[in-house]
C-alpha positions as CSV (number, residue, x, y, z in Angstrom):
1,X,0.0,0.0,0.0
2,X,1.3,3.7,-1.0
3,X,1.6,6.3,1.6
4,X,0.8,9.7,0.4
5,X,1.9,12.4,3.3
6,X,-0.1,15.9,2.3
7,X,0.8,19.5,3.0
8,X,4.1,19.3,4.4
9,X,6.9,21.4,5.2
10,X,9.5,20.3,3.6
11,X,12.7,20.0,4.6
12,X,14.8,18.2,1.8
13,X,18.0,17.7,3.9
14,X,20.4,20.0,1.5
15,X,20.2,23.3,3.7
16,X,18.0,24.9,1.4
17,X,14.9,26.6,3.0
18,X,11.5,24.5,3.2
19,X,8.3,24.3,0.8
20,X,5.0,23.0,1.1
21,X,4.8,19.8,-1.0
22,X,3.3,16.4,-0.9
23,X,5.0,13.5,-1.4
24,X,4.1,10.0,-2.1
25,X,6.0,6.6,-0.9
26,X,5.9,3.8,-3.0
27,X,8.2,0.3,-3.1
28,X,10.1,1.4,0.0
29,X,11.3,4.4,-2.1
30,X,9.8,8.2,-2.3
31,X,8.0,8.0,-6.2
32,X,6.9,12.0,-6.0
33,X,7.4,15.4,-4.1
34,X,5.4,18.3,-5.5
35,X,1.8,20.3,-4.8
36,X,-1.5,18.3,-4.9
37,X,-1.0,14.6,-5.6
38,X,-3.3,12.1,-6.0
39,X,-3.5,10.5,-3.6
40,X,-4.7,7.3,-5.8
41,X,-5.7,5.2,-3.2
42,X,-2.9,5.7,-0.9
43,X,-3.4,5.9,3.0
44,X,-2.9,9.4,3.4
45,X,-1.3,11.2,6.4
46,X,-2.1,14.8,6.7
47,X,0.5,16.6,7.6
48,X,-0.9,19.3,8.8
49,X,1.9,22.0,9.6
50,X,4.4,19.5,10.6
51,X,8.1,19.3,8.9
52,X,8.8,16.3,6.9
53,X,12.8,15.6,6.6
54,X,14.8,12.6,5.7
55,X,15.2,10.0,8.5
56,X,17.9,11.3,11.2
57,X,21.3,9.7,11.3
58,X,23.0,9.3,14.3
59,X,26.5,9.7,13.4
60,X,28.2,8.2,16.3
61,X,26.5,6.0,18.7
62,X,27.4,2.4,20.6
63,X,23.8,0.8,20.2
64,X,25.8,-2.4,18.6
65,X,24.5,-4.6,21.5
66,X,21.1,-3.0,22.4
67,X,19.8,-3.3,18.6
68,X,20.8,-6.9,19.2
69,X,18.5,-6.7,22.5
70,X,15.7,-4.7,22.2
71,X,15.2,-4.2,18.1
72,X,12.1,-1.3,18.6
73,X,14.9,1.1,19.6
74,X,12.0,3.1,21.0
75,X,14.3,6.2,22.4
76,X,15.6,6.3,19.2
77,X,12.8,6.0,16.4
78,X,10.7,8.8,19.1
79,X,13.3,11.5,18.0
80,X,13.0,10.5,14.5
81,X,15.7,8.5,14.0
82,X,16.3,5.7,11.6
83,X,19.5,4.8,11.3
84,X,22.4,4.8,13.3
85,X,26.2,4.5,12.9
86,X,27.6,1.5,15.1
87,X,31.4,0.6,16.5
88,X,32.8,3.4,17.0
89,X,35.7,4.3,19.3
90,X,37.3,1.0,18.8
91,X,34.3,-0.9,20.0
92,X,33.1,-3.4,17.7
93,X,30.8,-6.7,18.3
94,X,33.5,-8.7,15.5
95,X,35.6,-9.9,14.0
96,X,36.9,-12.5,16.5
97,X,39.9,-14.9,15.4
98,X,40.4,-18.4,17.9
99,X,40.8,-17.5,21.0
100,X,39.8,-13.3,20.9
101,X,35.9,-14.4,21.6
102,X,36.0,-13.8,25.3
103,X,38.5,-11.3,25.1
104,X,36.5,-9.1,22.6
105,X,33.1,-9.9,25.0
106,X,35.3,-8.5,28.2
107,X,36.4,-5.1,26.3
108,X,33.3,-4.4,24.7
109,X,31.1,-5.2,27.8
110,X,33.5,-3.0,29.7
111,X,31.8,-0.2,27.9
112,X,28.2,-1.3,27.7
113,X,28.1,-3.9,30.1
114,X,28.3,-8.1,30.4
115,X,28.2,-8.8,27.0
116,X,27.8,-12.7,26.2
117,X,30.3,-14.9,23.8
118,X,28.0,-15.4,21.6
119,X,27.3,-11.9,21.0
120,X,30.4,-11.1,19.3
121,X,31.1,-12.3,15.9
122,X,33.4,-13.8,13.2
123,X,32.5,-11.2,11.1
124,X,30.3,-8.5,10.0
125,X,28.1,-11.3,8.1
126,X,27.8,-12.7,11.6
127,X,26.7,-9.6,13.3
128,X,24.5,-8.7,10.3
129,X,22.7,-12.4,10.1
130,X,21.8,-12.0,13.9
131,X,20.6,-8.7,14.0
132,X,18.5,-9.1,10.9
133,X,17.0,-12.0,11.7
134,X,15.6,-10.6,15.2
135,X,14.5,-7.5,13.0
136,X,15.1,-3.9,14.2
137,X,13.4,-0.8,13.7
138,X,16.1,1.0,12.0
139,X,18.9,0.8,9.9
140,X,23.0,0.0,11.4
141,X,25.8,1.5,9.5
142,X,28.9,-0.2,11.2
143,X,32.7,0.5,11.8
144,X,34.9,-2.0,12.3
145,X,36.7,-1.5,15.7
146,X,40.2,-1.6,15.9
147,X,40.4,-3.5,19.1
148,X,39.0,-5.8,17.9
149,X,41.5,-6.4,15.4
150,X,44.0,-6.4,17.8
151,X,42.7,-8.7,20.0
152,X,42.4,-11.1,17.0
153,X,45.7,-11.2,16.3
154,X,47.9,-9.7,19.3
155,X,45.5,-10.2,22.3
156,X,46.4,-7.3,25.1
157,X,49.6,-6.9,24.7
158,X,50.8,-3.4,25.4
159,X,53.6,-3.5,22.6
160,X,53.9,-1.8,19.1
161,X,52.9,-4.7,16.5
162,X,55.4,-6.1,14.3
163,X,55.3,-6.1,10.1
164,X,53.6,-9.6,10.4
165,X,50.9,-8.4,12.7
166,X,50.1,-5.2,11.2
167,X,49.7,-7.4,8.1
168,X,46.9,-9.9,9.6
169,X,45.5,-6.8,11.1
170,X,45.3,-5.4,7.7
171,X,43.7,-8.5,5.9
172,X,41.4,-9.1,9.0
173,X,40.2,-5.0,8.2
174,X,39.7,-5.7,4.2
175,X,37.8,-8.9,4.9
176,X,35.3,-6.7,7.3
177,X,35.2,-4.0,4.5
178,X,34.6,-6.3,1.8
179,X,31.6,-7.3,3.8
180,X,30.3,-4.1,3.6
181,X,32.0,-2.1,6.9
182,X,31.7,1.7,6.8
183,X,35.2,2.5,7.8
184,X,37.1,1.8,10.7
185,X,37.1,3.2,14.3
186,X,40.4,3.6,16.5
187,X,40.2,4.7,20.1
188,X,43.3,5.4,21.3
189,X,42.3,6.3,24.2
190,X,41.1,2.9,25.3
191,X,43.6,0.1,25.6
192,X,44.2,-2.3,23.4
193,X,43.8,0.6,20.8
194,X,45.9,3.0,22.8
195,X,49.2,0.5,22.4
196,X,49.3,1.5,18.6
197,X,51.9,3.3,16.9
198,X,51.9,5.6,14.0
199,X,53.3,2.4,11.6
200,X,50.2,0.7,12.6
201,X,47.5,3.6,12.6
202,X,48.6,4.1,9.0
203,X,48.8,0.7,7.5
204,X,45.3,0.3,8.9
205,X,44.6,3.6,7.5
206,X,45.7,2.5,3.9
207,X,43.4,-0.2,4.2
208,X,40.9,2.0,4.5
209,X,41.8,4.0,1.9
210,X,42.0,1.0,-0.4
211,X,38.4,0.3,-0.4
212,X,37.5,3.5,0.0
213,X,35.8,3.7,3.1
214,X,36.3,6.1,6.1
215,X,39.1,6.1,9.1
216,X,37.4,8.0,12.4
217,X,39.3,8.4,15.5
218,X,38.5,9.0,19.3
219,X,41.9,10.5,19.5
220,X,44.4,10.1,22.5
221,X,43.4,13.0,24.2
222,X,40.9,15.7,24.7
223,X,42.3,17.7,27.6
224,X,45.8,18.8,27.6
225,X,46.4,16.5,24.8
226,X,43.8,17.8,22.1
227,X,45.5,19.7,20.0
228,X,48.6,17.6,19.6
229,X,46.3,14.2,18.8
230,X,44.2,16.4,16.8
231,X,47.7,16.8,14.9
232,X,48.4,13.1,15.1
233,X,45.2,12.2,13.6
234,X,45.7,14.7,10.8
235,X,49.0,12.7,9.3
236,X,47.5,9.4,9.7
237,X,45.4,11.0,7.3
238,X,47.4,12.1,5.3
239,X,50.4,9.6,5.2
240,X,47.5,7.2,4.2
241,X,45.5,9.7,1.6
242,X,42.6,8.1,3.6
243,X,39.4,10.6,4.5
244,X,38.2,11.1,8.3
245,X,36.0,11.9,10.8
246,X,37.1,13.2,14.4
247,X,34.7,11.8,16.9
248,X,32.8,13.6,19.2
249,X,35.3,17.2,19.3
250,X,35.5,18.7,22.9
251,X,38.2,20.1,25.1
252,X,37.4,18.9,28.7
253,X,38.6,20.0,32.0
254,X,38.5,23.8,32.6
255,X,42.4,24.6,32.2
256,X,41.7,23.5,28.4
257,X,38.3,25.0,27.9
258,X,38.2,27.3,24.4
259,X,40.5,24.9,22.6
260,X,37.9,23.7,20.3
261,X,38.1,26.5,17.7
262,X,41.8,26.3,17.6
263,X,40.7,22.5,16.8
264,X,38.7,23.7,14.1
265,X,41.1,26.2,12.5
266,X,43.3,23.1,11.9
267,X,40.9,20.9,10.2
268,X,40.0,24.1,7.8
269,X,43.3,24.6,7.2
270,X,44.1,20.4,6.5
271,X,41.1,20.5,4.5
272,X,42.0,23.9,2.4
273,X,45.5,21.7,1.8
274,X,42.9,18.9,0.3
275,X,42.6,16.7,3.0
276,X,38.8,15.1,4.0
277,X,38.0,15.5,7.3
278,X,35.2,16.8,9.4
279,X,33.7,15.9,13.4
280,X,31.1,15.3,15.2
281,X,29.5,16.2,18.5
282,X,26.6,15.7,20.6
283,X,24.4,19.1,22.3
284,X,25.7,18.4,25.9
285,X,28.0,19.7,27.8
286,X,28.5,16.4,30.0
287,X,30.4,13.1,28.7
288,X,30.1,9.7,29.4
289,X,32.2,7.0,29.0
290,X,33.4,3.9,31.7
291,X,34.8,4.1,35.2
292,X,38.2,2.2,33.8
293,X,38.8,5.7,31.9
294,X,39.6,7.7,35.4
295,X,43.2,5.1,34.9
296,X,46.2,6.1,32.5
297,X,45.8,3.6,29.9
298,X,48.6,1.4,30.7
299,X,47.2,0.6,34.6
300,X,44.6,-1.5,32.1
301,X,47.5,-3.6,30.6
302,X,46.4,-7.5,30.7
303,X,43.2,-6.7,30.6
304,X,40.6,-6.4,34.0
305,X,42.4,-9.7,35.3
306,X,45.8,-8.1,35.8
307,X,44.8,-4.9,36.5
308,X,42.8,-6.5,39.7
309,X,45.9,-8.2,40.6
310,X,47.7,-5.5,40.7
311,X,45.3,-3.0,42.7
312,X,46.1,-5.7,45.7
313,X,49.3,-4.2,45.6
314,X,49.6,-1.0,48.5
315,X,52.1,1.0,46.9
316,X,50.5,0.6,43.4
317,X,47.4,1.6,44.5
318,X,49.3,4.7,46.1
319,X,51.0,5.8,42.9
320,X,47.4,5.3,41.4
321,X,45.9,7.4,43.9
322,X,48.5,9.8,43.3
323,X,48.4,10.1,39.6
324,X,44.4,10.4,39.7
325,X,43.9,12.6,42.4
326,X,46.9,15.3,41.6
327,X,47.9,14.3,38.0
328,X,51.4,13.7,36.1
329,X,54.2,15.8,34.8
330,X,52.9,15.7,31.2
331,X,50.8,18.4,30.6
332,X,49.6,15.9,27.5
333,X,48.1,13.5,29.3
334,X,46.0,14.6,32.2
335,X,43.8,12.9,34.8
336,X,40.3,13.2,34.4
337,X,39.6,13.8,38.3
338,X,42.3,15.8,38.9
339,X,40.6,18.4,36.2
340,X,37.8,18.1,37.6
341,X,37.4,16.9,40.4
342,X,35.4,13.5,41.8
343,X,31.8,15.5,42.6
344,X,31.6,15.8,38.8
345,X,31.8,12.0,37.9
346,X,28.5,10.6,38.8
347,X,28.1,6.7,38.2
348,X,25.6,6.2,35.5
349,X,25.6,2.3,35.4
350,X,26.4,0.0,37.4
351,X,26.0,-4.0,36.8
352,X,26.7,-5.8,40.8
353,X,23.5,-5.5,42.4
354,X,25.8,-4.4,45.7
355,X,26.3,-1.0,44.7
356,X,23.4,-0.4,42.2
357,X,22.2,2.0,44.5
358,X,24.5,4.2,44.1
359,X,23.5,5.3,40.5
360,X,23.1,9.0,39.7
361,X,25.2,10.2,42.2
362,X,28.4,11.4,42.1
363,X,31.8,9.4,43.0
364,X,32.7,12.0,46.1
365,X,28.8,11.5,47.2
366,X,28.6,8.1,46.5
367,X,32.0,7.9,48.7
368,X,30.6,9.6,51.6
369,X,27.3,7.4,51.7
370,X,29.7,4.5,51.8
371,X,31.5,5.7,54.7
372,X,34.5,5.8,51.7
373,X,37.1,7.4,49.9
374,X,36.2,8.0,46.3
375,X,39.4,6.4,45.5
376,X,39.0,3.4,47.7
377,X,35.4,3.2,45.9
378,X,36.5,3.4,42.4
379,X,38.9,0.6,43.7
380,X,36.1,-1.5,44.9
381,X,34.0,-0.9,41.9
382,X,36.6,-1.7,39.8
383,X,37.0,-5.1,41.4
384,X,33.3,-5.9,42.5
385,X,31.6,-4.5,39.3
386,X,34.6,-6.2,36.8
387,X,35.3,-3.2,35.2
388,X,32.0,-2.3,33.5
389,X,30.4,0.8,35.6
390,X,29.7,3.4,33.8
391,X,30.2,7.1,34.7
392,X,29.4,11.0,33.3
393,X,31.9,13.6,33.4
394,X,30.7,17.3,33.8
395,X,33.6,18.7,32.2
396,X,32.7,20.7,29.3
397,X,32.0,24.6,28.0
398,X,29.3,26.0,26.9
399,X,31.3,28.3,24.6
400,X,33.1,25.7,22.9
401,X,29.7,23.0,22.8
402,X,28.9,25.9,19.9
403,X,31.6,26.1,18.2
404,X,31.4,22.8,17.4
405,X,28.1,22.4,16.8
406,X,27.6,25.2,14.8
407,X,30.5,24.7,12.2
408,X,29.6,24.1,8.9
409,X,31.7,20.5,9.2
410,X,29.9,19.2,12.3
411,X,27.7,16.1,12.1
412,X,24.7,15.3,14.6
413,X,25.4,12.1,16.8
414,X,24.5,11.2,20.1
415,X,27.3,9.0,21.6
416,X,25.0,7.0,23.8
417,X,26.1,4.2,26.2
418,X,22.6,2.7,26.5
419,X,22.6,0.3,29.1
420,X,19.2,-1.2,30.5
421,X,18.1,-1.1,33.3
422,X,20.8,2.0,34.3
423,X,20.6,6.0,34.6
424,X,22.1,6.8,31.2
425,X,23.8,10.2,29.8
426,X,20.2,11.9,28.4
427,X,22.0,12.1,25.0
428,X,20.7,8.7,24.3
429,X,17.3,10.0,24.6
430,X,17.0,13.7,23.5
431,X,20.2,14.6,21.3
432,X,18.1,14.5,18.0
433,X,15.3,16.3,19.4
434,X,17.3,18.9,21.0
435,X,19.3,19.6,17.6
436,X,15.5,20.0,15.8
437,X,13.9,21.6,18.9
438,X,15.4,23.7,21.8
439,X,18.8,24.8,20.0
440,X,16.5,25.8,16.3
441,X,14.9,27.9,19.3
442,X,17.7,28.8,20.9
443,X,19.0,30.7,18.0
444,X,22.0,27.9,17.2
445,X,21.0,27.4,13.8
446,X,17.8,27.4,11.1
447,X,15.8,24.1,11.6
448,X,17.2,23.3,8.1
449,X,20.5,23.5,9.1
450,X,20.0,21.4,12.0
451,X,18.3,18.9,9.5
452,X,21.4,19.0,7.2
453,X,23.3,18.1,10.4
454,X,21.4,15.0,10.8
455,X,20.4,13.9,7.6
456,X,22.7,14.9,4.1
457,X,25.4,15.5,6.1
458,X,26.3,11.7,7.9
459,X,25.3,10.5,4.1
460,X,27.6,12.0,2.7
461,X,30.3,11.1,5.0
462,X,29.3,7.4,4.9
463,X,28.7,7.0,1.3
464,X,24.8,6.5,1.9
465,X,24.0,7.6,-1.4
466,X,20.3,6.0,-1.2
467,X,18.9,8.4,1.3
468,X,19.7,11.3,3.1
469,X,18.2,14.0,0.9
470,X,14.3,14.1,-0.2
471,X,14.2,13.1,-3.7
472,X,12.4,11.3,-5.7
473,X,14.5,7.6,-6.1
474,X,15.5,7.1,-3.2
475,X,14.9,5.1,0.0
476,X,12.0,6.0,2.2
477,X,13.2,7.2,5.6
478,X,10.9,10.1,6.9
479,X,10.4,11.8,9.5
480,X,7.2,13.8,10.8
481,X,7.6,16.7,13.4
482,X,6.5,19.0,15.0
483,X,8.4,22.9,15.4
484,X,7.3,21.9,19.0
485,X,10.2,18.5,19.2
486,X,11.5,18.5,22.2
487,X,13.8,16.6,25.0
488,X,12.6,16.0,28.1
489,X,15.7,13.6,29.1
490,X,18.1,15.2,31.5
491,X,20.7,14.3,33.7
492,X,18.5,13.6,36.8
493,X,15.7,11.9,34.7
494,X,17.5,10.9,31.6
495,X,15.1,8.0,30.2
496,X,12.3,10.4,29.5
497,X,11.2,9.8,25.5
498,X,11.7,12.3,23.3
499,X,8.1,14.4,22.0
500,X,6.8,16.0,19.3
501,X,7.7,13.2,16.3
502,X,4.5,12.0,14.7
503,X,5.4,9.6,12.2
504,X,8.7,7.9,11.2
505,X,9.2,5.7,8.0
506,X,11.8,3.1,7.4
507,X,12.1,2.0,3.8
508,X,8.3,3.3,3.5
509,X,7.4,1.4,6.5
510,X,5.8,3.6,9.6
511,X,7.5,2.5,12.6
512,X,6.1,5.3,14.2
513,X,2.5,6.2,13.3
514,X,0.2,9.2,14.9
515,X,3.1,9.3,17.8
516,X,2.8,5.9,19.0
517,X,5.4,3.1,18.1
518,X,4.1,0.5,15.7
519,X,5.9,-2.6,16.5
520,X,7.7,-3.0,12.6
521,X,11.2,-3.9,11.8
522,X,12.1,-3.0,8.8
523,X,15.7,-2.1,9.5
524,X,18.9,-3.5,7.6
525,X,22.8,-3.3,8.3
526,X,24.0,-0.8,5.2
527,X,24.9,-0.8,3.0
């Protein structure tokens, strides 16, 4: 059956202003945009003075494993979403080689929780054959993540990689790619990522290059550090002629705050020499991320295992406490707490049922209730919880949140940890809603700007050249809204649904109809 949406407002996803219209869905696929169609009989939805733009692409998002777990993605598909960009940061579901299974399931479900061996894969065909065969209300664009390729073939060692290595990492990558990978992620903040060196980072990179997909980075730092990995990133980029995409740009901890447009100025100026790059960033000035990330990356070397055998040490866990609580000598690489302090790292997700409790309060709080330390807590969750709390960081500026999300290369995302069951970062929830609603209002940008963010813009960068745009041709992903869309998520109640999203479409198919969720799955891994 057609669907025939009447008396819209337009939004086609380029920037340019929007027009009334109809438009008619046909095969999965948008057959006509223009005045007073027949509507033939279609099933018409009147849309009264609503916008209609292209189906909202979250950029950057870790919803690998809660696709897998609850397909309706209901926070997602409320703020008119309909696909979203998996494995990013190094944090990947595959590929696995014998023997990486359970050390794959252990990083990854440090990040988003216990994560079962047989929810990692061999491959992307794997991952792809699971989740559409349970069905899912949107589409999955996924990176391969580089830990994971590392695990496969070096486990986690804390050494450089040797020609051989960097080799099977390399065929592991084209394999994954060939399968129909976006890109690949690096994280080199998070171990085993963070062991690479620049021979490796660019191999990989022309890898990338050679199938033509796209190389995106959480880079080693974004405090002291930012500018110099910001630098790094830039000649993996170029020693590999590879294009990229900085994740989620920020400058945390106060000492560093109004860095971000001296990020900026340096991608202009890489892209004015020719190279592709851009970033993106969520509308929050908050983080989240796990507990583990409060430790210099090499106190993780081994894996949770050694790390636990080594906090039973005294005068480790002194040089620990030391290093967390006051910081080191290199003004690159910063602690966390000893920016800002531990009343503005509030535990977010917890999995032992011990200290659940303590969820949505901050470490120092949480401390005190326990008649603690918050070192002597992050200690005990460390060991009690296996590595896999997760935490929010107040640690960002207003002043530089708008500079990034305002530039002309910025893409939408969310970077949501989504966890069940736990007090998430609102992002999850609201980002898409708050980029259409309260910052169009706020005077950030146009509402069509915002919509390029979201829609044109990711599909360019990830070679989605079936949607994106409203045109006639291409894939049917929709979204109905009101000027009203709003975010009612925050940081004390962040599980609250998104409002004002009337209907959403995926491939033609209303997931969302009249506000309500409809129960369809129509979503596919892309391309």
């Amino acid at each position: 059956m057609d669907t025939l949406i009447r008396d819209a407002r337009i939004i086609d996803g380029s920037g340019a202003p929007w027009f009334r219209a109809d438009l008619r869905i046909s095969g999965g696929r948008i057959a006509a945009v223009g005045p007073h169609l027949s509507d033939d009989g279609a099933t018409v939805v009147n849309a009264g003075d609503r916008y209609l733009a292209p189906g909202f692409i979250d950029a950057h998002c870790h919803d690998d494993l809660i696709t897998l777990r609850e397909p309706q993605r209901l926070e997602k598909i409320m703020q008119g979403v309909t696909t979203v960009v998996v494995g990013n940061c190094s944090f990947s579901l595959y590929p696995v080689a014998a023997g990486s299974r359970r050390l794959l399931a252990e990083h990854f479900g440090a990040l988003l929780g216990a994560t079962a061996d047989d929810e990692v894969f061999a491959d992307l065909d794997g991952y792809r054959n699971a989740l559409e065969g349970r069905g899912a209300a949107l589409n999955v664009v996924s990176l391969v993540g580089h830990a994971a390729l590392r695990l496969a073939v070096m486990g986690f060692e804390q050494r450089a990689a040797t020609t051989e290595e960097r080799q099977a990492m390399q065929r592991l990558l084209a394999g994954q790619l060939e399968q129909g990978a976006a890109g690949l992620s690096l994280g080199l903040v998070y171990p085993p990522s963070a062991h690479a060196d620049q021979a490796e980072l660019v191999a990989l990179a022309e890898t990338v290059r050679d199938h033509g997909k796209l190389l995106t980075a959480h880079i080693r730092s974004y405090e002291g550090g930012l500018i110099a990995s910001t630098e790094e990133f830039l000649s993996i980029l170029r020693s590999a002629g590879t294009a990229g995409l900085l994740s989620h740009l920020q400058s945390a901890g106060r000492p560093n705050w109004g860095n971000v447009p001296k990020v900026i100025e340096r991608l202009e100026t890489a892209r004015s020499e020719g190279l592709d790059v851009s970033f993106d960033m969520y509308p929050y000035p908050a983080g989240s991320t796990y507990l583990l990330q409060l430790l210099p990356p090499e106190a993780l070397a081994g894996g949770h295992a050694a790390l636990v055998e080594r906090l039973a040490d005294a005068a480790y866990r002194d040089d620990l406490r030391r290093w967390i609580e006051e910081g080191g000598s290199d003004p690159h690489r910063q602690s966390k707490v000893s920016l800002i302090g531990w009343e503005n790292v509030r535990l977010s997700a917890i999995g032992t049922a011990a200290l659940k409790h303590l969820e949505g309060q901050s470490l120092a709080d949480s401390a005190a209730s326990e008649g603690s330390t918050p070192f002597d807590l992050l200690v005990r969750l460390i060991v009690e919880d296996q590595g896999q709390t997760g935490i929010v960081l107040f640690q960002l500026d207003e002043g530089d949140l708008h500079a990034a999300c305002t530039h002309r290369l910025h893409l939408a995302c969310s970077d949501g940890l989504p966890r069940i069951g736990t007090r998430p970062h609102p992002r999850g929830f609201g980002s898409f809603a708050r980029f259409a609603g309260r910052l169009v209002r706020d005077g950030w940008f146009p509402i069509e700007d915002a919509v390029r963010r979201m829609t044109s813009a990711p599909a360019q960068r990830f070679n989605l050249t079936d949607r994106g745009v409203i045109r006639q041709g291409l894939v049917a992903d929709l979204t109905l809204f009101d000027a009203a869309i709003d975010d009612p998520a925050t940081f004390d109640d962040p599980v609250r649904i998104a409002t004002g999203v009337n209907h959403v479409f995926v491939a033609g198919e209303a997931v969302v109809a009249d506000g309500q969720p409809t129960g369809s799955l129509p979503g596919k891994i892309i391309p």
